[in-house]
C-alpha positions as CSV (number, residue, x, y, z in Angstrom):
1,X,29.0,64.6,8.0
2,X,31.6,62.6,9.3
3,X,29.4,59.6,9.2
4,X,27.6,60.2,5.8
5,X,31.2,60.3,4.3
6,X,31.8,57.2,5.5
7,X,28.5,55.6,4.3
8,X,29.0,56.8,1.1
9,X,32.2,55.9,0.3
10,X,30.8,52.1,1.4
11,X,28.3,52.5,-1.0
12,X,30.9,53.4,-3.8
13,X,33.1,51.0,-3.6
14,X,30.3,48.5,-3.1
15,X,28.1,49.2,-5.7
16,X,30.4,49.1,-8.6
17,X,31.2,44.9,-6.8
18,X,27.1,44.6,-6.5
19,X,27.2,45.2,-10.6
20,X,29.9,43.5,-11.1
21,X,28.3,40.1,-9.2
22,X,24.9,40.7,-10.2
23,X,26.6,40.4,-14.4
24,X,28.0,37.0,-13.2
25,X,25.4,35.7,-11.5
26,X,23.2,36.7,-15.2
27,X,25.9,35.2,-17.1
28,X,25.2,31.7,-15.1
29,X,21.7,32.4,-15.7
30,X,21.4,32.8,-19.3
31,X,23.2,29.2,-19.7
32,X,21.2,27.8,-17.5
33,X,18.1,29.0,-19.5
34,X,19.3,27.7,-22.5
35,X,19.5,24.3,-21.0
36,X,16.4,24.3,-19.6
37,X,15.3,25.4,-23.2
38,X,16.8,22.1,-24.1
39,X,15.0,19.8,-22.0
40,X,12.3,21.9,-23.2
41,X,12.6,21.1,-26.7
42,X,12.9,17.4,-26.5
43,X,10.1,16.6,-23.6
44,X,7.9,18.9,-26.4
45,X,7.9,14.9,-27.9
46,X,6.3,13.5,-25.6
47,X,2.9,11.6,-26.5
48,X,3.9,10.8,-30.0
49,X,3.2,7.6,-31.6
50,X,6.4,7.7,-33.8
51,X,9.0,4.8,-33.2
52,X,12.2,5.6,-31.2
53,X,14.3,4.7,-34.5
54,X,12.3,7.5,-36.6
55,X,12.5,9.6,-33.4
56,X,16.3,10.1,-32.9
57,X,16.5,12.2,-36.1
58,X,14.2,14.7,-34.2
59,X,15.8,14.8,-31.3
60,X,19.3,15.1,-32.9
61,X,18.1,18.0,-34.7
62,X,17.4,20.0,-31.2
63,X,20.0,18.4,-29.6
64,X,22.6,20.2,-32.1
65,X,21.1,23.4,-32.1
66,X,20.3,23.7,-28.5
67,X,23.8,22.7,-27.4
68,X,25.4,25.0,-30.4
69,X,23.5,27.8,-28.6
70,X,24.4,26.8,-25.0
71,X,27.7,27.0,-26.4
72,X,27.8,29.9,-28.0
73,X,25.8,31.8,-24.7
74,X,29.0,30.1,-22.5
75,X,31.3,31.8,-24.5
76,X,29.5,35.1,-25.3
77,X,29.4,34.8,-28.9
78,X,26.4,35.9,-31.0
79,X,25.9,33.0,-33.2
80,X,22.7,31.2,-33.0
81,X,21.0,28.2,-34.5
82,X,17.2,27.3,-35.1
83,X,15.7,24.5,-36.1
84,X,13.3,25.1,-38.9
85,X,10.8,21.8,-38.8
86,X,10.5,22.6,-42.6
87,X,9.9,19.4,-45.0
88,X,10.4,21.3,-48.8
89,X,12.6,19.5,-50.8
90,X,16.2,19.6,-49.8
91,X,15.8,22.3,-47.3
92,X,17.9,22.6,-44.2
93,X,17.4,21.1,-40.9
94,X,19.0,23.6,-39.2
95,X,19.7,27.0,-40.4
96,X,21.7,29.9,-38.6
97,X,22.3,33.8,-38.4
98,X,25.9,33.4,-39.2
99,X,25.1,31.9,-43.4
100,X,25.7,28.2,-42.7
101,X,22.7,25.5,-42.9
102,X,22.8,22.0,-41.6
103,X,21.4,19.1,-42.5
104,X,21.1,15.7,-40.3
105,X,20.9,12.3,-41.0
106,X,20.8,9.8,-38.4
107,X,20.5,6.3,-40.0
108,X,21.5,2.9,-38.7
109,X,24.7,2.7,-39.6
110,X,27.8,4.7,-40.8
111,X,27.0,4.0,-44.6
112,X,23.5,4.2,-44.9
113,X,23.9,7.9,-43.5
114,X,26.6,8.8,-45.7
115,X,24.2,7.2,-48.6
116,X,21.8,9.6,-47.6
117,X,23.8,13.0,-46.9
118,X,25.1,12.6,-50.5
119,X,21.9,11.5,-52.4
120,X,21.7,13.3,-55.7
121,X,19.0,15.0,-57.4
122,X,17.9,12.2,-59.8
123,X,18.0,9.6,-56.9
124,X,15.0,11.5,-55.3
125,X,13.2,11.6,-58.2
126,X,13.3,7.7,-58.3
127,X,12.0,7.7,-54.8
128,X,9.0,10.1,-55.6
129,X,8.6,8.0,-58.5
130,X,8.3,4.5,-56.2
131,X,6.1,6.2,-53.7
132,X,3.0,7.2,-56.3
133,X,4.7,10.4,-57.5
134,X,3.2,10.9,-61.1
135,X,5.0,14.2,-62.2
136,X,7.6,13.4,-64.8
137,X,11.4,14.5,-64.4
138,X,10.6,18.4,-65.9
139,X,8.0,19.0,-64.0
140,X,9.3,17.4,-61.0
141,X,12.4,19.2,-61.2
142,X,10.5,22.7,-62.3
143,X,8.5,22.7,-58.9
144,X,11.3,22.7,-57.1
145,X,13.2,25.2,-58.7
146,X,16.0,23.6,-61.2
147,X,16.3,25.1,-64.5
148,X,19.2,22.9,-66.4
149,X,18.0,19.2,-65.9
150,X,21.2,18.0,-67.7
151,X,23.3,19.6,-65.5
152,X,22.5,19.0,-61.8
153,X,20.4,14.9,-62.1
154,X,24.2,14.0,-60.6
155,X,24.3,17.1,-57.6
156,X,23.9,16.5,-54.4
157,X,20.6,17.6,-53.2
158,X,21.9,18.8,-50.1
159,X,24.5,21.1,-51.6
160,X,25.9,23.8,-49.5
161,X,24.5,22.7,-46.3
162,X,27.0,21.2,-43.5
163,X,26.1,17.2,-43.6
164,X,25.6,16.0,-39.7
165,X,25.9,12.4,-38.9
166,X,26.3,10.1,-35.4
167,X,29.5,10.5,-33.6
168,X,30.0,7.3,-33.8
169,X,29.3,7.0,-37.3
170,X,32.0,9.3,-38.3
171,X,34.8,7.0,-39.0
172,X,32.5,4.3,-41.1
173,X,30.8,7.0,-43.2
174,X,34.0,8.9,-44.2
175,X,35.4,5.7,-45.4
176,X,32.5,4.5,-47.5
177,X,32.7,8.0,-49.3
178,X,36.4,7.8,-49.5
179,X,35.9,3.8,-51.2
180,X,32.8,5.3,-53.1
181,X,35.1,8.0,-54.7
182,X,37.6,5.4,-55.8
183,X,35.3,3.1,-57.3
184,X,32.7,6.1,-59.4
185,X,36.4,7.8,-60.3
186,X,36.9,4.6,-62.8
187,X,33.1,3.8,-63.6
188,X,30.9,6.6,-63.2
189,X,33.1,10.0,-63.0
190,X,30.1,12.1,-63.1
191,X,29.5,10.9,-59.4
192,X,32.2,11.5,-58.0
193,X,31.3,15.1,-57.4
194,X,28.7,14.2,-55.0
195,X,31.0,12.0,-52.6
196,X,33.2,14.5,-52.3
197,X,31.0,17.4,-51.6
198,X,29.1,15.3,-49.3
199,X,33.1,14.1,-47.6
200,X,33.7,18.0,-47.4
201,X,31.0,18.8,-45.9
202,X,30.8,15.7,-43.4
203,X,30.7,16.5,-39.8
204,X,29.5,15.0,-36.3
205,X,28.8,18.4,-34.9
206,X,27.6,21.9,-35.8
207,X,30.1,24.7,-36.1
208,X,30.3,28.2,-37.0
209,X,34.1,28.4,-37.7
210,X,34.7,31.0,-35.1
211,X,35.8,28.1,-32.1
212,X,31.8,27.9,-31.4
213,X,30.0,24.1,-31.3
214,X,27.2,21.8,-30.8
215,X,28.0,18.7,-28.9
216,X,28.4,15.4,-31.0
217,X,25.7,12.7,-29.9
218,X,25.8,8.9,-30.9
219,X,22.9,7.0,-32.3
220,X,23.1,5.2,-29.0
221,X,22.5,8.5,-27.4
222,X,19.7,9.8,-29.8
223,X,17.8,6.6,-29.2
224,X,17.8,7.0,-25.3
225,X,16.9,10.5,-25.4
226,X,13.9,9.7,-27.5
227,X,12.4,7.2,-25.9
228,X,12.6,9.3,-22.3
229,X,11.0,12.4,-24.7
230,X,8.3,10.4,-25.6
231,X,7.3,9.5,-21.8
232,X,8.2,13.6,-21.3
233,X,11.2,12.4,-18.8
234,X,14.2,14.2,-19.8
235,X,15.2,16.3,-16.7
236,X,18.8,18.2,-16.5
237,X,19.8,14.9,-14.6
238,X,19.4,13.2,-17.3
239,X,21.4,16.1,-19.7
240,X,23.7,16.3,-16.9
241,X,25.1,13.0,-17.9
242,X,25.7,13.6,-21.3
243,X,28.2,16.4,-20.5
244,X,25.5,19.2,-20.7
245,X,25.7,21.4,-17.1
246,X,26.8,24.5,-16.3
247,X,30.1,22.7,-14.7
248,X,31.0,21.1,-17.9
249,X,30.1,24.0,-20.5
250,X,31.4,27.2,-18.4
251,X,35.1,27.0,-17.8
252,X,36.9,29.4,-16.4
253,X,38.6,30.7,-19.0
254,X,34.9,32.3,-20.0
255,X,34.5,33.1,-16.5
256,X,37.2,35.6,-16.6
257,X,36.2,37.1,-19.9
258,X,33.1,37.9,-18.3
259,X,35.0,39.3,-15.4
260,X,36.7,41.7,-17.2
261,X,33.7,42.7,-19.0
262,X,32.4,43.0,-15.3
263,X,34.6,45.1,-13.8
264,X,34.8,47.5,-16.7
265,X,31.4,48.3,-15.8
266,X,32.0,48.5,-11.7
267,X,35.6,50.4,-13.1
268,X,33.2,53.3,-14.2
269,X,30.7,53.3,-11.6
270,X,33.3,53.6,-9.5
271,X,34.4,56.6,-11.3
272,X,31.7,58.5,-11.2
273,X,30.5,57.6,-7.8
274,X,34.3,58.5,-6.5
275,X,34.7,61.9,-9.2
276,X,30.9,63.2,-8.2
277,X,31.7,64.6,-4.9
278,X,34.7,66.6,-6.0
279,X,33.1,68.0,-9.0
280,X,30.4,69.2,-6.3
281,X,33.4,70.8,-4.3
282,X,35.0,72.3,-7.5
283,X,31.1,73.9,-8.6
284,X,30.7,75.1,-5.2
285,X,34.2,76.8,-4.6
286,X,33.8,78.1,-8.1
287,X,30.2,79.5,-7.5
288,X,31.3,81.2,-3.8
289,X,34.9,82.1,-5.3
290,X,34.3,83.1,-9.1
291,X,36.9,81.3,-9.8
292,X,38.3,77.9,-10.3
293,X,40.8,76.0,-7.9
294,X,43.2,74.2,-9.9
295,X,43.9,71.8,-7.1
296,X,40.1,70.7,-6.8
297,X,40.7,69.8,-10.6
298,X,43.8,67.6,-9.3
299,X,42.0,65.8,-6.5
300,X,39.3,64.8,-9.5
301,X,41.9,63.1,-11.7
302,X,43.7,61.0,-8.7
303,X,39.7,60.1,-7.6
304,X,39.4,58.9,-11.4
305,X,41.9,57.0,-11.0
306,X,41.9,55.8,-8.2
307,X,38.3,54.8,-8.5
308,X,38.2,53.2,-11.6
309,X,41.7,50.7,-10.7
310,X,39.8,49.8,-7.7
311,X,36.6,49.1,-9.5
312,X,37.8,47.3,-11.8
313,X,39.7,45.0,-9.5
314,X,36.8,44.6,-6.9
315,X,34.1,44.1,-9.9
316,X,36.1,41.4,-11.9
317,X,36.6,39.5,-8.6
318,X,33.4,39.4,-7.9
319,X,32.3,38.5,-11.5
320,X,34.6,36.1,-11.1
321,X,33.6,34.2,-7.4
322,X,30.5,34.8,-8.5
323,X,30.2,33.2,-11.7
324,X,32.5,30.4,-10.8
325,X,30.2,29.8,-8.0
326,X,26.6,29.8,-9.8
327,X,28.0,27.8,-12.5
328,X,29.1,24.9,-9.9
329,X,32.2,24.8,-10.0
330,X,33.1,25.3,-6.0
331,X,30.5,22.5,-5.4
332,X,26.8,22.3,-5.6
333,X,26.0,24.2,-2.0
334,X,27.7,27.5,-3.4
335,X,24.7,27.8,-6.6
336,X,22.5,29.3,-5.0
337,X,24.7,32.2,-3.4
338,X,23.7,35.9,-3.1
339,X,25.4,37.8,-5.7
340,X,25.2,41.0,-3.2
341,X,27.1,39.1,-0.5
342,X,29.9,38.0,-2.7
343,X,29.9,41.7,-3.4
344,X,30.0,42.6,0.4
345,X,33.1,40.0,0.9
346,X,34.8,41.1,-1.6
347,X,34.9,44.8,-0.5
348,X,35.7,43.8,3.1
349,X,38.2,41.4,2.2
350,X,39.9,43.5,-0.4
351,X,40.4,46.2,1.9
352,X,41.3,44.4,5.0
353,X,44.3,43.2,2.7
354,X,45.0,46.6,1.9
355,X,45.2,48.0,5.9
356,X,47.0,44.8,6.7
357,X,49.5,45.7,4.7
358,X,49.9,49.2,6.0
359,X,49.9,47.6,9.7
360,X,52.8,45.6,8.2
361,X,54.4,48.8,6.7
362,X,53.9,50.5,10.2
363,X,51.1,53.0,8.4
364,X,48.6,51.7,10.6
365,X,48.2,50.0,14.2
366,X,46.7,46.6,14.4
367,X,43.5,48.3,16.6
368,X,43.0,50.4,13.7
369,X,42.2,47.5,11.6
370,X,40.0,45.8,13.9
371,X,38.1,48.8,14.2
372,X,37.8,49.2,10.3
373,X,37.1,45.6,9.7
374,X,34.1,45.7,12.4
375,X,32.8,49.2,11.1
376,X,32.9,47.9,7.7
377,X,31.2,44.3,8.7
378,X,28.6,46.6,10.4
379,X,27.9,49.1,7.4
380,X,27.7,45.9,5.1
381,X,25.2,44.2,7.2
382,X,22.9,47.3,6.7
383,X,23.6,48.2,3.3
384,X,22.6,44.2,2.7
385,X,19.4,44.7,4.8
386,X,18.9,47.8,3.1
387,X,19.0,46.9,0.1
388,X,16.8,43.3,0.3
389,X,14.0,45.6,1.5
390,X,14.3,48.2,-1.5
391,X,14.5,45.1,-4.0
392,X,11.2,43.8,-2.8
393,X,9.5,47.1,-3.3
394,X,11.4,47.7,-6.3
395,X,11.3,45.5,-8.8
396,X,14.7,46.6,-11.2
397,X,17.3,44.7,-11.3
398,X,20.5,45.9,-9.7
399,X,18.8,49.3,-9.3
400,X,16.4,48.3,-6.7
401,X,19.0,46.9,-4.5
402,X,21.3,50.1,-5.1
403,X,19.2,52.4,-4.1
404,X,18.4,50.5,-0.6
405,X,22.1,49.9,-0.8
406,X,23.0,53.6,-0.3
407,X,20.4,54.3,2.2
408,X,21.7,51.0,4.2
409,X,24.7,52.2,4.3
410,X,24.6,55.7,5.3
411,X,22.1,54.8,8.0
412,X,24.6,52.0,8.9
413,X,27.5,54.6,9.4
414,X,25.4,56.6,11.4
415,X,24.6,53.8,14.0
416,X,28.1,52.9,14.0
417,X,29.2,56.1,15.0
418,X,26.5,56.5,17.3
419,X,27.2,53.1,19.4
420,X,30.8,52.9,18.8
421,X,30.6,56.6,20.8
422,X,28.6,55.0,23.4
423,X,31.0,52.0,23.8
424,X,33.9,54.5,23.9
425,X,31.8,56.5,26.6
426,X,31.4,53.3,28.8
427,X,35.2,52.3,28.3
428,X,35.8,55.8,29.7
429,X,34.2,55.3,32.5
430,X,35.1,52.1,33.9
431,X,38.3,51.4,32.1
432,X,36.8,48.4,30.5
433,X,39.2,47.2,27.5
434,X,36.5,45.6,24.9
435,X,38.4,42.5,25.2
436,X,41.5,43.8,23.6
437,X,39.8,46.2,21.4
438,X,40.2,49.6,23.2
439,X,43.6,50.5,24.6
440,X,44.1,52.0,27.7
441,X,46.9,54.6,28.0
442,X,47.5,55.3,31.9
443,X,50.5,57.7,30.8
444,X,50.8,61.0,31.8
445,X,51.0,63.7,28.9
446,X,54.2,65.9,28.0
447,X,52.0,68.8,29.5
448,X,51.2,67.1,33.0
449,X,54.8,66.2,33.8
450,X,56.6,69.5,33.1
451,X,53.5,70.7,35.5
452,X,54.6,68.8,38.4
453,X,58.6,69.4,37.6
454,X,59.9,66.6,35.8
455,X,62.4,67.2,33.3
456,X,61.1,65.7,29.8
457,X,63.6,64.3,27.8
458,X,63.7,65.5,24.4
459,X,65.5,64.0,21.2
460,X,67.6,66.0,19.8
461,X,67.3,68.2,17.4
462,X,69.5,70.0,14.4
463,X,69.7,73.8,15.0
464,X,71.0,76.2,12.4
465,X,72.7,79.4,12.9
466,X,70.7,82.8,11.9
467,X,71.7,85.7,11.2
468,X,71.4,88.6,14.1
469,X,71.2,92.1,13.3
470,X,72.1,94.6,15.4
471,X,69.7,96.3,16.7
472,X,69.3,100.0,19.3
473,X,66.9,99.7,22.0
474,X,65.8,102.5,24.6
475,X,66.5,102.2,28.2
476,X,63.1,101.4,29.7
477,X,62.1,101.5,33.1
478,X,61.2,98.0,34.6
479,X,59.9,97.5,37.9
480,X,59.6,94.3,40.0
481,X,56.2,92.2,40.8
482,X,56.1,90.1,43.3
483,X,54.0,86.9,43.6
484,X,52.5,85.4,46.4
485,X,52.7,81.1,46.4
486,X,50.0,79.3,45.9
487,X,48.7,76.0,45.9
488,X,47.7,74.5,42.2
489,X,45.1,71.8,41.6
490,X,44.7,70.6,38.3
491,X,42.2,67.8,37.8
492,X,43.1,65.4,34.6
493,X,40.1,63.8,32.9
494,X,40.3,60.6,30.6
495,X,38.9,61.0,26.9
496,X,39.6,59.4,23.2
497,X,43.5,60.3,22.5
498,X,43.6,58.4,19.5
499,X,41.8,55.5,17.3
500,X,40.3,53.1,19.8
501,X,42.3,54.5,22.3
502,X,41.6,56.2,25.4
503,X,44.3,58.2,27.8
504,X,44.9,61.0,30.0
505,X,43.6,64.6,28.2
């Protein structure tokens, strides 16, 4: 039973850090899909005939809400962005689950983008009119849904939707609008309302207000991108150098929110793996008993506790290496580590700190911790082991792996205890020391000493006085025995004294 305790309460602490890693590793993950969703998107160009220069609008319009939604994946936020493809009059570009649309114009220069983010209603219907349209201003403006002609010929046609322009475009478009107000202000008043809308509105990157973003691209940038979409070439390489990896877009301030998310979850695992057990004792005592055991109740509440501070401590670091690992950030070899051996580190390491320090306190011998730290690596290996093997034949996330992971583990402890008896056996035996790891205690005990007449020395000790009654007794009749000498043998054996340690029994 010995051994089965032992397995199990690897299994608890480790499956609560398996959890934990496994969220970080999938929080890695879903950024990494939405890049590759990305590359995606703009190699879905390739084969057309259209010129780069028409091109870059198209890309820009994936690029924006693809990176938006990188962004808002990195830093666990729910808003998202799609691009519609639609070409009605004046509709969005983009549009978004949090009420904001987007429109995009990338044009050749600074100006001719403002020009066209603050076109009004009866600019269009110029343009239809030089390219063969033969509807006249009611009807043109009745199809697509305006009611008061004299009222809105001078809106913007893009009204309410954010107006998205080249990064590098930025500075020259908001000062055209900026001269442009000036100049209608005196001339033309009635256009001045468009300018500003359209300077309100003016932006070189998607936002949602609530600190989520796309990632501003250049004209420059557009062009390239389209011209390697159209051959199909755009690789994460090629993202990569635009600032759009998992080592530029996860920092670790996100890495720890999703640790403590983590190791809420391994917290209360780790609660009911550590509280299950003694609620077992407190049902059995209370079904052989008929009663309850109020102490049973108190162990429960210390295991809560002390279950879910350890939990959460052990799952958030391993969320955390995890994560920071996947993500790059501890250099390229580390991507591709096993979330269920960060896990296994983390338990071993966390409580080798925690006997170290009660070798340091004088709690525990330094033997003691070897011997913990190589029962521990052992269990590991097999709950690791273990669990691979149920993963393959199971294929659940996470519970796959667990349920290998418990069997690993118990099985582990039993071999442990099996060959560390064995070791012990031979050490025994021979007096062999394991290199260090088995002490050898050649002293005599207390009991063998005073057997052969020596005096033990003994500390001394506080004695109090006690009351002494008085107290009659009969004469009684004693006779005397007599002994003969003899000769005693007594033959000491060698055994396990202590942890790791072998004397005189």
């Amino acid at each position: 039973m010995d051994a089965f305790s032992a397995g199990y309460s690897f299994f608890e602490k480790n499956s609560g850090s398996y959890t934990a890693a496994y969220m970080g590793g999938e929080y890695v993950s879903r950024v990494s899909a939405e890049i590759k969703n990305l590359v995606s998107d703009l190699n879905s160009f390739q084969g057309f005939n259209t010129t780069t220069g028409a091109l870059k609008g198209d890309i820009a319009e994936f690029w924006h809400s693809d990176t938006f939604n990188i962004n808002a994946v990195a830093k666990d936020s729910t808003s998202r962005t799609h691009v519609d493809r639609s070409h009605d009059f004046a509709s969005a570009d983009i549009t978004s689950n949090f009420g904001k649309k987007f429109g995009l114009k990338y044009y050749k220069t600074g100006a001719d983008s403002a020009k066209q983010q603050a076109k009004s209603v009866i600019e269009r219907f110029k343009e239809y009119q030089s390219q063969g349209g033969k509807d006249s201003l009611d009807e043109f403006l009745s199809k697509r849904g305006y009611s008061d002609p004299e009222r809105i010929l001078n809106d913007p046609i893009y009204s309410g939707q954010q107006r998205i322009i080249p990064k590098d475009q930025l500075e020259e478009a908001t000062n055209w609008l900026k001269r442009k107000i000036q100049e209608e202000s005196s001339k033309r008043p009635e256009q001045v309302q468009r300018y500003q809308d359209t300077l309100d509105m003016l932006r070189d990157k998607i936002e949602d207000g609530k600190g989520t973003s796309s990632v501003a691209l250049s004209k420059e940038e557009a062009e390239a991108l389209a011209r390697l979409a159209k051959e199909g070439l755009v690789s994460e390489d090629t993202l990569k150098d635009l600032g759009i990896s998992t080592e530029e877009l996860i920092h670790y301030e996100y890495i720890l929110q999703e640790a403590f998310k983590a190791g809420t979850t391994a917290a209360t695992i780790s609660i009911v793996l550590k509280v299950a057990p003694e609620i077992y004792k407190a049902i059995s005592f209370l079904i052989k008993n008929g009663e309850v055991d109020e102490h049973q109740f108190q162990k429960i509440g210390f295991a809560a506790l002390q279950g879910g501070a350890e939990g959460f401590v052990r799952g958030s670091v391993s969320a955390a290496i995890t994560s920071a690992c996947k993500a790059g950030l501890w250099g390229e070899a580390l991507k591709t580590i096993d979330p269920s051996l960060v896990a296994s580190v983390t338990v071993i390491a966390m409580d080798t700190m925690k006997n170290a320090f009660r070798v340091a306190t004088g709690k525990m011998e330094s033997r003691e911790l070897v011997s913990e730290l190589i029962r521990e690596m052992f269990i590991s290996t097999c709950s690791l082991i273990g669990g691979g093997m149920s993963q393959a034949l199971i294929h659940l996330p996470v519970v796959g792996f667990m349920l290998g992971s418990f069997v690993g583990s118990v099985v582990g402890s039993f071999a442990y205890n099996i060959g560390c008896n064995a070791i012990l056996s031979f050490c025994v035996d021979t007096g062999f020391t394991m290199f260090g790891l088995v002490d050898q205690n050649y002293e005599l005990p207390d009991e063998a000493l005073e057997e052969i007449g020596i005096d033990i020395f003994q500390y001394e000790q506080f004695s109090f006085d006690e009351f002494q009654y008085d107290q009659f007794s009969f004469n009684e009749f004693k006779y005397c025995k007599f002994e003969l000498e003899t000769l005693n043998i007594g033959i000491l054996r060698r055994g396990v004294i202590g942890v790791s340690q072998i004397g005189y029994v």
